[in-house]
DRENDO-1510 file (C-alpha; in Angstrom, 1 decimal, always signed):
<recs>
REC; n; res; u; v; w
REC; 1; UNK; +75.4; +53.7; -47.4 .
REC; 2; UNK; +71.7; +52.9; -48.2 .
REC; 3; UNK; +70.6; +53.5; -51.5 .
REC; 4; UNK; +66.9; +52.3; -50.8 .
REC; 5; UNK; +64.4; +55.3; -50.8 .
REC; 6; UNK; +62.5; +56.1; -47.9 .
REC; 7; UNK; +60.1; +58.6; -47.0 .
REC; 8; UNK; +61.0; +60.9; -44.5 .
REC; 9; UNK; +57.9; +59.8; -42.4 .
REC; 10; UNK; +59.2; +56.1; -43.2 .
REC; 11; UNK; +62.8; +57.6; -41.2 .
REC; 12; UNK; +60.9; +59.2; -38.3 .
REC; 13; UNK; +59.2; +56.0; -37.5 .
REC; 14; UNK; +62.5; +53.7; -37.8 .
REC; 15; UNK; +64.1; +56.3; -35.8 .
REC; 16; UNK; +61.1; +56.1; -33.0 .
REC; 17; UNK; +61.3; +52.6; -33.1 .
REC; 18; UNK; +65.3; +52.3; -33.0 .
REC; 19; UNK; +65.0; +54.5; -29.9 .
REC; 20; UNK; +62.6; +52.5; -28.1 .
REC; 21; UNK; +64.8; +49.6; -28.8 .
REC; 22; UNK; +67.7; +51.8; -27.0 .
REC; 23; UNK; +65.6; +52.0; -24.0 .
REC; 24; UNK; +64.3; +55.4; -24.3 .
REC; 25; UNK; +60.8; +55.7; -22.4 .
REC; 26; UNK; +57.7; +56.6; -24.1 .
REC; 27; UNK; +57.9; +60.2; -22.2 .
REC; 28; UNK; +60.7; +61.1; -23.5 .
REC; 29; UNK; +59.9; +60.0; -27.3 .
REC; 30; UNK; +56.9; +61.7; -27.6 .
REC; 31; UNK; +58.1; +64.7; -25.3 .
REC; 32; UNK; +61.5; +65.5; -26.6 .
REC; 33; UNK; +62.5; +62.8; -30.0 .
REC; 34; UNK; +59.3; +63.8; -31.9 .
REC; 35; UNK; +58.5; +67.0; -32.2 .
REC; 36; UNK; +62.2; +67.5; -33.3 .
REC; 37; UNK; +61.8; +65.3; -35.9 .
REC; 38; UNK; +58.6; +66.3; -36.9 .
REC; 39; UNK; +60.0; +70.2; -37.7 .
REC; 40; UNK; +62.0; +68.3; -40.4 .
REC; 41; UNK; +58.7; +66.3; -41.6 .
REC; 42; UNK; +56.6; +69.7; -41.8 .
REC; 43; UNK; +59.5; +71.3; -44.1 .
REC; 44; UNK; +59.2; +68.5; -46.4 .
REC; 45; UNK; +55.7; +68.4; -46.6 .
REC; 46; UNK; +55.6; +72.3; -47.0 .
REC; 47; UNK; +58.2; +71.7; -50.1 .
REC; 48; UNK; +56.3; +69.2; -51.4 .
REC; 49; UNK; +59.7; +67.0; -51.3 .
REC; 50; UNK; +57.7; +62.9; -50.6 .
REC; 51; UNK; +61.8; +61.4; -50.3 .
REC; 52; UNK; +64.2; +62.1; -47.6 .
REC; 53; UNK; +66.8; +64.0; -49.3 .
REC; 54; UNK; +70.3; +64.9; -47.0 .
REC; 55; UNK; +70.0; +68.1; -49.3 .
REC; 56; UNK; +66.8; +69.6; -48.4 .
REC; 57; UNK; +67.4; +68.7; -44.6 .
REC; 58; UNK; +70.4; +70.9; -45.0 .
REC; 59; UNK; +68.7; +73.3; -46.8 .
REC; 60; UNK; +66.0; +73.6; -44.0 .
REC; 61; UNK; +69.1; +74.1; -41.6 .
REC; 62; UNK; +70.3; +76.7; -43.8 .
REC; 63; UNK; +67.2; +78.4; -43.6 .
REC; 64; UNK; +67.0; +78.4; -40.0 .
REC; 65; UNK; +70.2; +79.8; -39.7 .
REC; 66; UNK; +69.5; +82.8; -41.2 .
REC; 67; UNK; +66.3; +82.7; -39.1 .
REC; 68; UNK; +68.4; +82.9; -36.1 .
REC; 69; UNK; +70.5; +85.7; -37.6 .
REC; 70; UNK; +67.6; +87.4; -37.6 .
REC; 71; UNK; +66.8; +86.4; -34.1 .
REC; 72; UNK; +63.6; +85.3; -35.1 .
REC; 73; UNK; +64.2; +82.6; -33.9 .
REC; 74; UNK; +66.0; +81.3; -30.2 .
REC; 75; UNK; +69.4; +79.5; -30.0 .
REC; 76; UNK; +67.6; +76.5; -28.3 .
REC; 77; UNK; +65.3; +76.3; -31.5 .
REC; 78; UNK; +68.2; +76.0; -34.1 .
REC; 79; UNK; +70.1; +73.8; -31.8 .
REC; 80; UNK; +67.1; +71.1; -31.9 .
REC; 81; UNK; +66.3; +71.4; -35.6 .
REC; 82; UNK; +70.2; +71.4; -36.6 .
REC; 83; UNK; +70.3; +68.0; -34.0 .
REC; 84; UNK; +67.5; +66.9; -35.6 .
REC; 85; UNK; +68.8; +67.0; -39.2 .
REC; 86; UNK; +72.0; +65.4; -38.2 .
REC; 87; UNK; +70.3; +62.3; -36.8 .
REC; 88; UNK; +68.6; +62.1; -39.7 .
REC; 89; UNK; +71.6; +62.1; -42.0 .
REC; 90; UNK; +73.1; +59.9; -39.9 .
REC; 91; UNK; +70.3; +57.3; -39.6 .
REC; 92; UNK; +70.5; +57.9; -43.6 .
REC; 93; UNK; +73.4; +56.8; -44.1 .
REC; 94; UNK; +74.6; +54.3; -41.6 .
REC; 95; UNK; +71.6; +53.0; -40.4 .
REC; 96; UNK; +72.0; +53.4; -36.9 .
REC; 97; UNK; +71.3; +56.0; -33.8 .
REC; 98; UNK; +73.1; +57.9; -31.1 .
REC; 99; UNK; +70.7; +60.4; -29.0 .
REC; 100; UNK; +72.6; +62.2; -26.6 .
REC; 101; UNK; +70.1; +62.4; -23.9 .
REC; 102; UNK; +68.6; +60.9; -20.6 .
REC; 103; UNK; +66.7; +57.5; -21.4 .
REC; 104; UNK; +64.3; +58.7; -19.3 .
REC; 105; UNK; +64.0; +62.1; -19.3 .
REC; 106; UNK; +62.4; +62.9; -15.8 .
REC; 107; UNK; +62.8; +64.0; -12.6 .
REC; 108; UNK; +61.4; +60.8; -11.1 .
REC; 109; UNK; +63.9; +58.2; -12.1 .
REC; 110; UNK; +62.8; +54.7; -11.4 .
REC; 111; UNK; +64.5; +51.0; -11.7 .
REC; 112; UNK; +64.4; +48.8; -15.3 .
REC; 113; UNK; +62.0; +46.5; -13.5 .
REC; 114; UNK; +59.5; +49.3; -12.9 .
REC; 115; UNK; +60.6; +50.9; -16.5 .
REC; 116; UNK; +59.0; +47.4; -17.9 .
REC; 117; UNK; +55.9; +48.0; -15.6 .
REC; 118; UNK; +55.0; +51.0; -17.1 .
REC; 119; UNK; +55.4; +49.9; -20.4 .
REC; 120; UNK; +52.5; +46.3; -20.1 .
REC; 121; UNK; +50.3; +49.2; -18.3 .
REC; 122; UNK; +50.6; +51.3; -21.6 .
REC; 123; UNK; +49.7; +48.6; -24.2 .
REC; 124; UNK; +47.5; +47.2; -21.7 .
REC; 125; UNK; +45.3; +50.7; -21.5 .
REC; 126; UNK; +46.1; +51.9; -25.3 .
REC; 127; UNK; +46.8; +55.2; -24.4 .
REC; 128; UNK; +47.0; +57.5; -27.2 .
REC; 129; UNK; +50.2; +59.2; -27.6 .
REC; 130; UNK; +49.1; +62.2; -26.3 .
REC; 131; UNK; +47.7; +60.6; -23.1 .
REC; 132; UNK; +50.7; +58.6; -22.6 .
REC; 133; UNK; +52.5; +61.9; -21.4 .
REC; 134; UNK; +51.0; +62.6; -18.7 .
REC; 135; UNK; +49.9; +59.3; -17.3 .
REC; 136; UNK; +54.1; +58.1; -17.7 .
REC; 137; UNK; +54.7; +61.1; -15.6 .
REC; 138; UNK; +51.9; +60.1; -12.8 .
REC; 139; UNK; +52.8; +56.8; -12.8 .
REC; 140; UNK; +56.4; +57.2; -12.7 .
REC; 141; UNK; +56.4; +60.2; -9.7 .
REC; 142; UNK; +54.2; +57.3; -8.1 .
REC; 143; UNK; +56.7; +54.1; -8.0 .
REC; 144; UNK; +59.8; +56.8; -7.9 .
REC; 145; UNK; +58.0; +57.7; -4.5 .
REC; 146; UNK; +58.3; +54.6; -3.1 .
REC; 147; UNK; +61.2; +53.4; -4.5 .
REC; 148; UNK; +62.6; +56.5; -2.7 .
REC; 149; UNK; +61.1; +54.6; +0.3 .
REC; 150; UNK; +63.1; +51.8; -0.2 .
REC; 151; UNK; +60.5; +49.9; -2.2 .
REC; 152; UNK; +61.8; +48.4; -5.2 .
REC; 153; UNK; +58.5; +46.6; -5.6 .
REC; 154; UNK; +54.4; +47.7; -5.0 .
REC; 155; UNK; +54.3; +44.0; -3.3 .
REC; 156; UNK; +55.5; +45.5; -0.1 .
REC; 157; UNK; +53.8; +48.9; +0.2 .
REC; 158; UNK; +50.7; +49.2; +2.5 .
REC; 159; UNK; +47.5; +50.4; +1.9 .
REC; 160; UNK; +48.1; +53.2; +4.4 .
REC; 161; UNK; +51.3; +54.1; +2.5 .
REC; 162; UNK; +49.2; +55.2; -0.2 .
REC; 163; UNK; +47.3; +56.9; +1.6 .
REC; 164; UNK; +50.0; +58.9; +2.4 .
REC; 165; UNK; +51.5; +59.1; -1.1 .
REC; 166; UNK; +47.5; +60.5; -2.1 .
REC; 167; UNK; +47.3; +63.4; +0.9 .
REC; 168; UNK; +51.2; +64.5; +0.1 .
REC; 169; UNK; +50.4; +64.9; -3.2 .
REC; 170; UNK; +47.2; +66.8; -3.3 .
REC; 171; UNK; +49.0; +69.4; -0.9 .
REC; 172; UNK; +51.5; +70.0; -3.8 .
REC; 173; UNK; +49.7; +70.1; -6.7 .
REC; 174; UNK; +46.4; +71.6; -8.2 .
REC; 175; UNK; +42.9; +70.4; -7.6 .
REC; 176; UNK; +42.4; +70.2; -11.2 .
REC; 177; UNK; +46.1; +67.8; -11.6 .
REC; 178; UNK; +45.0; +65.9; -9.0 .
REC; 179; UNK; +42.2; +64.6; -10.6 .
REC; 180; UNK; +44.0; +63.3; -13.5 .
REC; 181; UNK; +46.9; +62.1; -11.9 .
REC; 182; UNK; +44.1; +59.7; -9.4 .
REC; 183; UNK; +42.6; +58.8; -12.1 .
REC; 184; UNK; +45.9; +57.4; -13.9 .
REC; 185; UNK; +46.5; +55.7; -11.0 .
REC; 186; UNK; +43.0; +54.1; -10.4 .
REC; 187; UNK; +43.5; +52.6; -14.0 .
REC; 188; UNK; +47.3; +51.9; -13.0 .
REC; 189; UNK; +46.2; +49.4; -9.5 .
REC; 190; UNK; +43.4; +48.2; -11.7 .
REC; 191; UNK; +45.5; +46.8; -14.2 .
REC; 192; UNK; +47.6; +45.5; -11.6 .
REC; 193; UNK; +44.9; +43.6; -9.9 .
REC; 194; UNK; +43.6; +42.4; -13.1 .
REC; 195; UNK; +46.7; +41.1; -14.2 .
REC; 196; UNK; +47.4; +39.7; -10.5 .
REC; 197; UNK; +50.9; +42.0; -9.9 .
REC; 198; UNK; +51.5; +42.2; -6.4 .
REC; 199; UNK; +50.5; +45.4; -4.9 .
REC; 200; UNK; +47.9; +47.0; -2.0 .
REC; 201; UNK; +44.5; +46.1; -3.0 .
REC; 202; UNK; +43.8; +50.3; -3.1 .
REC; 203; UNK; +41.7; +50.8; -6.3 .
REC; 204; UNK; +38.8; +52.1; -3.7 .
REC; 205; UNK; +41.7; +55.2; -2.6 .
REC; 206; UNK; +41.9; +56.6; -5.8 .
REC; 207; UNK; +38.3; +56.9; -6.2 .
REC; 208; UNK; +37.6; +59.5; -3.8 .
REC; 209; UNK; +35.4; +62.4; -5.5 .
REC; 210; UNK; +37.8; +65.6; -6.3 .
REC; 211; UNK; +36.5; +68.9; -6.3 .
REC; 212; UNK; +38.2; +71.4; -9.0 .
REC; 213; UNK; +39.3; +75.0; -8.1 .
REC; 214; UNK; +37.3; +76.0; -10.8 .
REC; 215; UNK; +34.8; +75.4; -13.0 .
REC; 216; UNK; +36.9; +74.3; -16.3 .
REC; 217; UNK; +40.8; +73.2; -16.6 .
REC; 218; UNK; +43.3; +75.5; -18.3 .
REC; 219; UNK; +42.5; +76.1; -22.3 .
REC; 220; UNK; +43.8; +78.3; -25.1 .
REC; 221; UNK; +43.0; +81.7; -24.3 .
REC; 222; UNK; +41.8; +83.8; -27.0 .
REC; 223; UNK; +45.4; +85.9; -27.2 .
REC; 224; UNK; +46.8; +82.4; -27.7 .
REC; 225; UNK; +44.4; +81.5; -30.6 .
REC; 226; UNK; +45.3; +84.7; -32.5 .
REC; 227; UNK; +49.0; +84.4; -32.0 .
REC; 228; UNK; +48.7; +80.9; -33.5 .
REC; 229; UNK; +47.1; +81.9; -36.3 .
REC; 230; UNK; +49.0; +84.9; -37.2 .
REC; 231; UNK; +52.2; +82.8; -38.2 .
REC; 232; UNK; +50.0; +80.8; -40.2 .
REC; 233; UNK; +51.3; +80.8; -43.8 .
REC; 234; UNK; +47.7; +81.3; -45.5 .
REC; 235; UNK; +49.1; +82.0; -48.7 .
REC; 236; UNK; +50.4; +78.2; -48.7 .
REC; 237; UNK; +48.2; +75.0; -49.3 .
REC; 238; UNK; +49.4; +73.8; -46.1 .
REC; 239; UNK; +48.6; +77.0; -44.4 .
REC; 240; UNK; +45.2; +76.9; -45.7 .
REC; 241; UNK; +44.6; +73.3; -44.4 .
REC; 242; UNK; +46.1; +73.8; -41.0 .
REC; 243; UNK; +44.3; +77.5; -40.6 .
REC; 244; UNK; +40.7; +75.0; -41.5 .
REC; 245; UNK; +41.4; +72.6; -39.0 .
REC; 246; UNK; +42.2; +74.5; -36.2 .
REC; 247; UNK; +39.1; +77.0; -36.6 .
REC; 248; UNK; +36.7; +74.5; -36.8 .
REC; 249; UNK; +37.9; +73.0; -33.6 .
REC; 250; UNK; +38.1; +76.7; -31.7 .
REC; 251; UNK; +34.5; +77.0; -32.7 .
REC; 252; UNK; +32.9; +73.5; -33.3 .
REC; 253; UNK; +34.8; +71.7; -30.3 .
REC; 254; UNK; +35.0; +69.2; -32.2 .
REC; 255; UNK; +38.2; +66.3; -31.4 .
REC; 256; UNK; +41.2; +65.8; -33.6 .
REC; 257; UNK; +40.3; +62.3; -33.9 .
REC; 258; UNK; +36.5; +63.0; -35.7 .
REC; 259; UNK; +38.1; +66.1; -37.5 .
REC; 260; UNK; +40.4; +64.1; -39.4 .
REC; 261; UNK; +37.2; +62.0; -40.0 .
REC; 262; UNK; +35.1; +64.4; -41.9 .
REC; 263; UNK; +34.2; +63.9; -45.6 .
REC; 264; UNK; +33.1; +66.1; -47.9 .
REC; 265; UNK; +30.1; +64.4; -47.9 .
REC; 266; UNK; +29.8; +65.3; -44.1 .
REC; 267; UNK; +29.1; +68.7; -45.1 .
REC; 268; UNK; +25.9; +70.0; -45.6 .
REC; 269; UNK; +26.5; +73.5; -47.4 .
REC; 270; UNK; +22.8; +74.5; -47.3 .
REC; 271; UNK; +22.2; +74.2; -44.2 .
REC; 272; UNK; +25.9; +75.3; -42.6 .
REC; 273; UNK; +26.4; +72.1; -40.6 .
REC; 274; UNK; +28.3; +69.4; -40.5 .
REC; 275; UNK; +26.9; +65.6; -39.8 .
REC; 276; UNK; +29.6; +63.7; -38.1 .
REC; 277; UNK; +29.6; +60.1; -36.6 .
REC; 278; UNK; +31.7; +60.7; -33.3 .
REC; 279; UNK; +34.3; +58.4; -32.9 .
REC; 280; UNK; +34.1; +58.2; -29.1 .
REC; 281; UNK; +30.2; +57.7; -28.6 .
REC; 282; UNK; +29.4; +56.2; -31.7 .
REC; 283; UNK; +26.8; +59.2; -32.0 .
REC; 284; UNK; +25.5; +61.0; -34.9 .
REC; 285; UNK; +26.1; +65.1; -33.8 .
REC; 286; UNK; +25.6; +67.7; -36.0 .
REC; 287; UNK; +28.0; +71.2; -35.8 .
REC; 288; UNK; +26.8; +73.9; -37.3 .
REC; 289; UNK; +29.2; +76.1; -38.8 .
REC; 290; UNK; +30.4; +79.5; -38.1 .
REC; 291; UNK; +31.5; +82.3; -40.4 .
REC; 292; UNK; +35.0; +82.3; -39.6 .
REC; 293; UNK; +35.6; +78.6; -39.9 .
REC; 294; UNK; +33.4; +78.3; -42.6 .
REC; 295; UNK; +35.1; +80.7; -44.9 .
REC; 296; UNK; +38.3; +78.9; -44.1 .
REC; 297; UNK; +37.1; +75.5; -44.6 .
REC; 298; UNK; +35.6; +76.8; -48.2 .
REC; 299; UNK; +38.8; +78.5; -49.0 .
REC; 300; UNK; +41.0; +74.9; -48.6 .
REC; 301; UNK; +38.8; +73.0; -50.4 .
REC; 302; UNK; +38.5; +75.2; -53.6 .
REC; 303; UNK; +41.6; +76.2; -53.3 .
REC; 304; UNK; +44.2; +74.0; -51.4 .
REC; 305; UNK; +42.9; +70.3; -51.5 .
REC; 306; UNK; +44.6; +68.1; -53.5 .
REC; 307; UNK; +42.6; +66.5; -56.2 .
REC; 308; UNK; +41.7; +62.6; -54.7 .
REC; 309; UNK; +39.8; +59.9; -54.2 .
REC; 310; UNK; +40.2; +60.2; -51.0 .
REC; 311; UNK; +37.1; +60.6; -49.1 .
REC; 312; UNK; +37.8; +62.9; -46.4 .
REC; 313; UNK; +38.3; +66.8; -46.3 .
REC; 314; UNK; +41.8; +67.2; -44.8 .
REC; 315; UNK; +44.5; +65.2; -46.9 .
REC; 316; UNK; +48.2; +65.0; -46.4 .
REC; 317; UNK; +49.9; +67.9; -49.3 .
REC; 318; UNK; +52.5; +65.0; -50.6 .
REC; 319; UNK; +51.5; +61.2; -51.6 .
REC; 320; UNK; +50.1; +59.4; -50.9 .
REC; 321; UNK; +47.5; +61.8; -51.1 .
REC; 322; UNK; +45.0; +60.3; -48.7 .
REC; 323; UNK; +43.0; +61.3; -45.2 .
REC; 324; UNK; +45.7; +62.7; -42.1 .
REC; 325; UNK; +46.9; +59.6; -40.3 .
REC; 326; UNK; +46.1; +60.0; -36.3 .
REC; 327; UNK; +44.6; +62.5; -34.4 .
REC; 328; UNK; +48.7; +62.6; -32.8 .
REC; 329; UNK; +49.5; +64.7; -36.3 .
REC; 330; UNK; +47.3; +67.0; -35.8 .
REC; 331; UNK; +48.6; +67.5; -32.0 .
REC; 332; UNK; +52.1; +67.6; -33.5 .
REC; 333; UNK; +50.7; +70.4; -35.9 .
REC; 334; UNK; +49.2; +72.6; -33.6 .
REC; 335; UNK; +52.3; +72.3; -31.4 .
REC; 336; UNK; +54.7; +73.2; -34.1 .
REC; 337; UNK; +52.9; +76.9; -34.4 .
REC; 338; UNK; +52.2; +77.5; -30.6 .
REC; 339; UNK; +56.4; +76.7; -30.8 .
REC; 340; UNK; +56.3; +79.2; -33.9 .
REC; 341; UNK; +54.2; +81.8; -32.0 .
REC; 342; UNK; +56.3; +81.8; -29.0 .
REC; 343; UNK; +54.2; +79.7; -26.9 .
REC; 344; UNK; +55.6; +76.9; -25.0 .
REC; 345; UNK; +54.0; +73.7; -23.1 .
REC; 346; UNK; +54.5; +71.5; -20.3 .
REC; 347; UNK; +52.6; +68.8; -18.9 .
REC; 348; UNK; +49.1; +69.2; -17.5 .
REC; 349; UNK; +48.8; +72.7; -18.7 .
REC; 350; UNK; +46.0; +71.8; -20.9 .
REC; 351; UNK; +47.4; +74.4; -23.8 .
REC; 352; UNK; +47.3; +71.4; -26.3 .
REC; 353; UNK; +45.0; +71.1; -29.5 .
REC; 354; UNK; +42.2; +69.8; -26.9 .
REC; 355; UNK; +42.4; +73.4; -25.1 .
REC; 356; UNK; +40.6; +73.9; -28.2 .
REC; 357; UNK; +37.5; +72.4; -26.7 .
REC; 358; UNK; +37.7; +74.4; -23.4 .
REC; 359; UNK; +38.4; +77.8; -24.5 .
REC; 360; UNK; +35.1; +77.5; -26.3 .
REC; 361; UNK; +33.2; +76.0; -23.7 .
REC; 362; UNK; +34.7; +79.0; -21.5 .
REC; 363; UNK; +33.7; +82.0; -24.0 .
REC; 364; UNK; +30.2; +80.5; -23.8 .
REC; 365; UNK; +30.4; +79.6; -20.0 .
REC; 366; UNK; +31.0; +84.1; -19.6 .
REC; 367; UNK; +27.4; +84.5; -21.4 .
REC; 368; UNK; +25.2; +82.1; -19.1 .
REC; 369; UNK; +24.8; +78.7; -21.4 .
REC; 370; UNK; +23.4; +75.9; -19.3 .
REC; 371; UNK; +25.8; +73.1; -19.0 .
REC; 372; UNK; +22.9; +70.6; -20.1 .
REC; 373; UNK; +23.7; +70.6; -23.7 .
REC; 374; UNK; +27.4; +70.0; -23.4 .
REC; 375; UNK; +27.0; +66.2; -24.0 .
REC; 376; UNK; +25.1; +67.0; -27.4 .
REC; 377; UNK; +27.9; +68.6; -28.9 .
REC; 378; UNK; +31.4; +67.9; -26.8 .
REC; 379; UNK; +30.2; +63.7; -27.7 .
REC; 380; UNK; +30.0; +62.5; -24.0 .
REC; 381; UNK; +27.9; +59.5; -22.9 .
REC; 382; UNK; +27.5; +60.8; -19.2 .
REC; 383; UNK; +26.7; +64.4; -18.5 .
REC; 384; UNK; +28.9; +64.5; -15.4 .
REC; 385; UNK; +31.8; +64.2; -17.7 .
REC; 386; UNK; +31.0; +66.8; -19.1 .
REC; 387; UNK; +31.5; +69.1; -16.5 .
REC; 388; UNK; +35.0; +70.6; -17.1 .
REC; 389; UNK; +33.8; +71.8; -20.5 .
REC; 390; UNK; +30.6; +73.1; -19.8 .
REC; 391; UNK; +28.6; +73.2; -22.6 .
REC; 392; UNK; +28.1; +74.4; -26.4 .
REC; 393; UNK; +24.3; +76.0; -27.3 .
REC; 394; UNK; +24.2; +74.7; -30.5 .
REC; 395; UNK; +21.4; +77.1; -31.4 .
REC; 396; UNK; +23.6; +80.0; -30.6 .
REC; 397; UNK; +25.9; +79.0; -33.3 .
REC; 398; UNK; +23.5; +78.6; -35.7 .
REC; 399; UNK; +22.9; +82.4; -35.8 .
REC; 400; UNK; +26.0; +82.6; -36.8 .
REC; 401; UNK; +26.1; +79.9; -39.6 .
REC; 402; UNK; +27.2; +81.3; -42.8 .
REC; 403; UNK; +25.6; +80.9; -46.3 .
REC; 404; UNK; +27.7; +79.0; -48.3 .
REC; 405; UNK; +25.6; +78.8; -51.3 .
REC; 406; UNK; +29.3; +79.9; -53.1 .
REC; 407; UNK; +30.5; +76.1; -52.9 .
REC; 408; UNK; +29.9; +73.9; -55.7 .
REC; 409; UNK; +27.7; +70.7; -54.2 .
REC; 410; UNK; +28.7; +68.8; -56.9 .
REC; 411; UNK; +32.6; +69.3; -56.2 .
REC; 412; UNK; +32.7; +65.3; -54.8 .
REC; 413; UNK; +35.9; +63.8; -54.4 .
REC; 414; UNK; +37.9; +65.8; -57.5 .
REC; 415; UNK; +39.1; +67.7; -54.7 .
</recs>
């Protein structure tokens, strides 16, 4: 038995890690091993409990239970978090892991060889975690393809072959999918070439123009939005926090990856706005703030925040008591109540925390703003990338900045 403490963050990640070393596919850690553990992590951090304690796993179980007694909850849902908490104890106490699922965890299965493949295109691209999703499932419905061809290897496949693979595909799926899943695999024969794998030399295929069915991708409607933020506990610290975050990005469209960036000294109360240093361009934007998000960004930090050195606005609720670790936690977050509020995902259907961006850009997209100023606020180099989004009129939001002449300037970092 161990009798070392560990955080239950510090168990999550061994348990990650342990399953990669089984053999289990990025897909399916990040699609199905996660967010199950991650149900048990949010408890913890909701109890305030820092230490993985057997007893307030079961006591999360417990509570669940009588969820589902309730029916509040679905069968499925208890199933995972009662498999999640016994993998937990287990890993506990033993030290090892047994998850009773497919390695792979997809329709397209493809050979170990190809497996590896996948994996030196992921670290050599640096995918973020979210990203890796979909791009595993574009790459691996691509080699599956041809290994259903007979192809164990790209080294034999012709040019024309692709070809074929490319006009097969866009007949069975959407405009807007396609466009991500040539993209994936632009990068995919690029980093082939580059790292001289054999394979057609067919970067120039997946570079044909692709016109969307409509003007922006799929996005969190507004229904969506409130549902989410009914079953938010706002009564709770974490509630608070999490209620913050995700208003500021329905109305800012702002990234996960700069909202966990913001410090309190990012915020200019006088003027309603917020300066911010985006992490993507490298340029300085500033987002005004709205009422709504405004009053719930003022109501976390005088009365939720943990008192810290830490810089930044949105801190973890247990210690250490520093800034959110990766944009990924906030992903995890924001799936964890669309899962609470009934709403499930599944890849491509652009319902994730970044639908954030484009149900904005589609509110203001129904009242005529020109798509020339999305690059000022969405943090795009090139305008044309722009284009799924449209665009934010950062003047418009200004009207609707509050006065927040309520929070104390002074309030630093005792927060």
């Amino acid at each position: 038995m161990k009798t070392q403490k560990q955080t239950i963050n510090e168990m999550i990640a061994q348990i990650i890690a342990e399953a990669r070393k089984l053999g289990y596919s990025e897909a399916t850690i990040w699609r199905n091993i996660t967010p199950k553990f991650q149900t048990v992590a949010v408890y913890y951090e909701k109890r305030g409990v820092c230490f993985y304690d057997p007893a307030i796993t079961r006591e999360l179980v417990d509570l669940q239970k009588e969820r589902l007694d309730r029916e509040e909850i679905s069968i499925h849902y208890y199933k995972r978090v009662k498999s999640a908490a016994n993998r937990l104890d287990e890993f506990y106490l033993t030290g090892t892991l047994h998850l009773n699922m497919p390695k792979h965890g997809t329709k397209y299965p493809i050979s170990e060889d190809n497996e590896k493949l996948i994996d030196l295109f992921l670290d050599y691209k640096g995918y973020g975690p979210n990203t890796r999703d979909d791009v595993v499932w574009v790459v691996r419905r691509y080699l599956h393809y041809f290994e259903s061809l007979g192809y164990a290897s790209l080294e034999w496949v012709t040019v024309e072959q692709v070809r074929e693979f490319i006009l097969k595909t866009a007949a069975e799926v959407k405009t807007s999918s396609l466009h991500n899943i040539l993209l994936y695999l632009k990068h995919f024969h690029i980093f082939l070439k580059e790292s001289s794998l054999p394979a057609p030399d067919c970067v120039e295929l997946f570079s044909y123009r692709v016109y969307r069915d409509m003007p922006i991708q799929s996005y969190v409607t507004d229904e969506e939005l409130d549902q989410i933020l009914r079953v938010i506990d706002t009564d709770s610290e974490m509630g608070k926090r999490d209620r913050a975050i995700i208003l500021l990005a329905a109305t800012t469209g702002l990234r996960a990856g700069d909202l966990i960036r913001i410090k309190l000294t990012d915020i200019d109360w006088r003027k309603g706005e917020i300066r911010l240093l985006q992490r993507k361009t490298g340029r300085v934007s500033y987002t005004p703030l709205v009422k709504e998000a405004g009053e719930a960004l003022q109501d976390y930090i005088l009365n939720a925040r943990p008192r810290s050195e830490s810089p930044e606005v949105f801190l973890r609720l247990i210690a250490p008591r520093t800034g959110l670790a990766d944009a990924v936690s906030i992903g995890c977050m924001f799936q964890q109540y669309q899962r609470k509020a009934g709403i499930y995902r599944h890849a491509f259907d652009g319902k994730g925390f970044h639908g954030l961006r484009r149900r904005l850009a589609k509110k203001l997209l129904v009242t005529g703003t020109p798509l020339t100023t999305i690059t000022q606020i969405l943090g795009h180099d090139d305008p044309k990338s722009a284009r799924q989004y449209l665009s934010l009129d950062t003047r418009n939001l200004k009207e609707c900045a509050l006065d927040f002449k309520g929070i104390p300037l002074e309030r630093g970092l005792e927060g």
